[in-house]
LUMFIKE-714341 format. One record per residue (C-alpha): residue in one letter; y, x, z. Coordinates in pm, whole numbers, padded with zeros to 5 digits, always signed. Example, Ala and Ser with C-alpha at 12.3 -4.5 7.8 and 13.67 -1.06 7.14 Angstrom:
<recs>
A-00450+01230+00780;S-00106+01367+00714;
</recs>
This chain:
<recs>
X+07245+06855+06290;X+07262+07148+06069;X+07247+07106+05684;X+06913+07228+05498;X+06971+07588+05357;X+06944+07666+05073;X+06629+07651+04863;X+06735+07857+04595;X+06596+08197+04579;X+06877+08505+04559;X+06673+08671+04279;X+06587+08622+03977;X+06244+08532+03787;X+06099+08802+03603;X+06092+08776+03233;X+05869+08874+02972;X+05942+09196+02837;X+05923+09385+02489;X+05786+09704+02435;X+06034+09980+02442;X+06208+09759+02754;X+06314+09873+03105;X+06070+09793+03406;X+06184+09560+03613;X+06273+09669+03975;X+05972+09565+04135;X+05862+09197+04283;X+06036+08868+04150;X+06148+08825+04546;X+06155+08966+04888;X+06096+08733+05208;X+06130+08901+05552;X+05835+08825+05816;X+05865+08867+06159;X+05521+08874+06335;X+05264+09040+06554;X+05006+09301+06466;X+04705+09121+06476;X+04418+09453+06471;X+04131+09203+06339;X+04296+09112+06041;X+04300+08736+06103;X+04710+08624+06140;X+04997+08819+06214;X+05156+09056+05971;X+04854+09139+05816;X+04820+08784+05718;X+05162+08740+05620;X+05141+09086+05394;X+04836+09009+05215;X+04907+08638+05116;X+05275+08707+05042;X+05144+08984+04820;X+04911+08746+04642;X+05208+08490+04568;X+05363+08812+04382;X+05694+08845+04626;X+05767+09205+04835;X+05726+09178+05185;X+05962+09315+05477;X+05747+09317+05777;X+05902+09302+06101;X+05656+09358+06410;X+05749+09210+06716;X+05479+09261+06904;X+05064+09374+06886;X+04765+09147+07001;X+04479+09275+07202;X+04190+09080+07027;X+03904+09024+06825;X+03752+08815+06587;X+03659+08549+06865;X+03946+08537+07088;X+04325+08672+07194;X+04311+08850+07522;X+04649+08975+07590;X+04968+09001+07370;X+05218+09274+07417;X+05599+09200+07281;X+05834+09472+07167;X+06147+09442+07341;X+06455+09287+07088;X+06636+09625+07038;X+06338+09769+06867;X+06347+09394+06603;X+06660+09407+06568;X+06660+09735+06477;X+06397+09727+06234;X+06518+09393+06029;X+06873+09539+06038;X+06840+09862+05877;X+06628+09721+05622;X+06857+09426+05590;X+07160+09714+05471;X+06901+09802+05163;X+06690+09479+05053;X+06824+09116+05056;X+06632+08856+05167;X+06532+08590+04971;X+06322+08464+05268;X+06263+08461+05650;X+05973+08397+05762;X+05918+08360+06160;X+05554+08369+06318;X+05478+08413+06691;X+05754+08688+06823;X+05637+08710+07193;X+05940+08642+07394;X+06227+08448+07428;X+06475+08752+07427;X+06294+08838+07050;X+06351+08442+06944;X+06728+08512+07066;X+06751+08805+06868;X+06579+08667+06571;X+06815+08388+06582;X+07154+08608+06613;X+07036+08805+06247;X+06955+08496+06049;X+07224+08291+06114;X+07430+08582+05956;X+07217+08467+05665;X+07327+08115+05622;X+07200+08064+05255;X+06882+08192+05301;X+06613+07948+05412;X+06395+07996+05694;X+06042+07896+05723;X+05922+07889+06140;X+05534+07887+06193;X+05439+07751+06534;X+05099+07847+06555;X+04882+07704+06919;X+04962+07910+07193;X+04702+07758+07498;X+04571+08075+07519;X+04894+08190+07685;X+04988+08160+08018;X+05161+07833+08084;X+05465+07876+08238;X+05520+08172+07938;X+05421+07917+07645;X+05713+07658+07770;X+05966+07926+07814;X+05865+08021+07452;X+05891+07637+07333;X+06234+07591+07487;X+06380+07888+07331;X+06242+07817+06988;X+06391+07456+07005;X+06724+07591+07129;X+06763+07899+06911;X+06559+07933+06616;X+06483+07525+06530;X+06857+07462+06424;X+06885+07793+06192;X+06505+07657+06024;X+06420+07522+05670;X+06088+07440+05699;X+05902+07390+06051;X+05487+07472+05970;X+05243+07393+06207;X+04956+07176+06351;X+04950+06831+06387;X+04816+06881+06791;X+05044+07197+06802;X+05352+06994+06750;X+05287+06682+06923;X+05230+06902+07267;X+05602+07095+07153;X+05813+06819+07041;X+05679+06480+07136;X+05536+06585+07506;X+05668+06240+07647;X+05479+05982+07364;X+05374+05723+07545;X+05226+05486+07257;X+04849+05397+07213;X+04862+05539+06884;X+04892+05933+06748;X+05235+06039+06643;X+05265+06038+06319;X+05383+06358+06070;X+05751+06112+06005;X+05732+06079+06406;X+05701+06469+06477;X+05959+06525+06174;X+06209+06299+06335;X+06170+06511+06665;X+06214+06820+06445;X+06505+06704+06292;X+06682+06649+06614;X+06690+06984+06646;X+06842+07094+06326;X+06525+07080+06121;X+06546+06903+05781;X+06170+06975+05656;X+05835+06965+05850;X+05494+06995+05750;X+05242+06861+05959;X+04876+07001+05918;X+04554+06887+06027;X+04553+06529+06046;X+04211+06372+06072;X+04119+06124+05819;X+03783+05944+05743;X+03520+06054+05615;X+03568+06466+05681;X+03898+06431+05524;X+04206+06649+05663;X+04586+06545+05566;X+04852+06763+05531;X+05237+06581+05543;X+05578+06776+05483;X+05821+06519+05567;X+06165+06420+05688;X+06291+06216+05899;X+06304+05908+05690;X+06035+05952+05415;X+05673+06187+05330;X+05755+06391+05027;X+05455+06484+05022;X+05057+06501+05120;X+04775+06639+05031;X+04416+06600+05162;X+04114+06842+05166;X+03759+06787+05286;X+03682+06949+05622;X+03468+07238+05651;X+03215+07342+05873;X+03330+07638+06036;X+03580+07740+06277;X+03947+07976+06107;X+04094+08199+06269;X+04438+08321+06029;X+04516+07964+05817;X+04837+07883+05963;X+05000+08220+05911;X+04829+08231+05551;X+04975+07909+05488;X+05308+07979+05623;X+05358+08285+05480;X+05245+08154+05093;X+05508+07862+05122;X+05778+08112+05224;X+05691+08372+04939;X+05635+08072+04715;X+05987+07943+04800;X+06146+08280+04738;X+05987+08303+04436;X+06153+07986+04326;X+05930+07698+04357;X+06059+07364+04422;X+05946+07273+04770;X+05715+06980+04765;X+05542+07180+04452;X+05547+07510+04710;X+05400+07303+04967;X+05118+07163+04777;X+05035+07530+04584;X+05048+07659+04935;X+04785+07440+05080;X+04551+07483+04766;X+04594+07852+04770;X+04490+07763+05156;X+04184+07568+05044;X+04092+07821+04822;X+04079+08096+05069;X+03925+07887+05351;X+03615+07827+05046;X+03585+08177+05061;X+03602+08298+05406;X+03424+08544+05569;X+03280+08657+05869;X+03406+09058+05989;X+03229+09032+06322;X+03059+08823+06526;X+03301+08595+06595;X+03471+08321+06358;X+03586+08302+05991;X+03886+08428+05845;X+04001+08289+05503;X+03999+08557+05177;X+04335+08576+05107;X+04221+08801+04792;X+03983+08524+04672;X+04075+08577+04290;X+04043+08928+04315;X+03633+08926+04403;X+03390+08867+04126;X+03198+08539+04199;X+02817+08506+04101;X+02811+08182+03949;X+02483+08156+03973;X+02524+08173+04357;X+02541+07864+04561;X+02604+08059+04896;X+02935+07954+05076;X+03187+08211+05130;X+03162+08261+05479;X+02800+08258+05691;X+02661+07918+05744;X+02782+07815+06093;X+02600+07680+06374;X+02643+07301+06461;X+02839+07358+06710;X+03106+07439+06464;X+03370+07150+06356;X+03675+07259+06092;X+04000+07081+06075;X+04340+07249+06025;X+04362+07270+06432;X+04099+07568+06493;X+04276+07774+06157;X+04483+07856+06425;X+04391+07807+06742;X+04338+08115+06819;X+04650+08250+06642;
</recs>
């Protein structure tokens, strides 16, 4: 089993300066995402961008690949071939450290492989992998993509992000036992593949209650829980993702970047929105938009009953 990278950002804080003082450079980090283009604005590198951005940390984007969707559904997904990534972290690589990688959906084993190769040249910097639900893929595609992820990209990962359901399906397909893996069970699987850190989303509790677990294999370092919300998300677990990496390179602790990562998640998912006419995306720019407090109006359309929330649909469809 590989050992945990390092948590420690490369750059430094900014400080406070006096008048009369140099500038600094620019952002207190930089974290490198590789991701798809996602044209509705719900995941992908948009996602990653705009929530990375709101943490305060400069973003590389990498795309791997562009979706063919919208607001309701993913119909096709084309990948970029692993020349063209490896072309476009490495160049940027010779100008900006990373503080970060960050690793979304990549569309291909051969772009995993690749992905793989150029961070373990980075052996201090910590990677955070986002496994996001891919049943909307064809089958026999979505296990070739598993396998390579466990094989390549698992052992060179930090932190492992995804969906309770997600990562049962991946890493526990076998589990035979009357009751639900738990996050420690999924984390153990993880860690049997070189992962030291998982956190395990979406866990229904009681009472409209979600849980949220980043474990190991031995102990929960840490959970959080949020009330469910009527609606279905498209977007959350790239948002999510992509503010614990950022919040990471900025320097955070990690059980204190996990749970400011889920509450800037909470806070976006209060004020989603609807684009079209399919379903909500979360307001990454939340703090940005003047509220009427006067105005007891959720921030996304009210929902039909048909609609259930837990961390599962944030990205099912993404």
């Amino acid at each position: 089993m590989n050992k945990p990278r390092n948590l420690a950002p490369a750059s430094e804080r900014i400080t406070v300066l006096d008048d009369g003082d140099d500038l600094p450079d620019g952002p207190i980090a930089s974290v490198m995402t590789f991701n798809a283009n996602d044209p509705s604005g719900a995941g992908g590198l948009v996602a990653d961008s705009v929530a990375m951005a709101a943490v305060g940390v400069h973003t590389m984007p990498v795309m791997t690949g562009a979706y063919a969707r919208d607001t309701s559904e993913i119909v096709d997904h084309f990948a970029l071939d692993d020349e063209a990534v490896t072309s476009q972290a490495r160049t940027i690589l010779e100008d900006v450290p990373p503080d970060v990688f960050k690793v979304g959906f990549v569309g291909s084993p051969e772009n995993l492989s690749a992905i793989a190769a150029l961070v373990s040249d980075y052996a201090d910097v910590p990677v955070v992998t986002y496994m996001p639900d891919l049943s909307w893929w064809q089958e026999d595609l979505m296990d070739q993509y598993w396998d390579a992820c466990a094989e390549l990209l698992l052992p060179q990962t930090t932190v492992l992000v995804g969906n309770h359901g997600t990562l049962c399906r991946w890493l526990l397909p076998d589990w035979s036992a009357s009751r639900s893996p738990s996050a420690r069970d999924i984390a153990r699987a993880a860690q049997e593949h070189g992962v030291p850190y998982t956190l395990v989303t979406g866990m229904a509790l009681p009472e409209h209650f979600i849980d949220n677990s980043l474990c190991t294999a031995t102990a929960v370092l840490c959970s959080e829980k949020f009330e469910r919300l009527e609606a279905v998300f498209v977007g959350a677990g790239d948002t999510l993702s992509a503010a614990l990496a950022a919040l990471i390179a900025a320097g955070t602790e990690l059980s204190e970047a996990v749970t400011e990562a889920l509450s800037y998640l909470d806070r976006c998912l209060e004020g989603g929105f609807r684009p079209g006419m399919g379903h909500v995306q979360p307001d990454r720019l939340f703090w940005a938009h003047e509220v009427d407090e006067d105005d007891d109006t959720p921030g996304f359309d009210e929902p039909d009953d048909s609609f259930s929330f837990e961390i599962t649909p944030n990205e099912t469809r993404h």
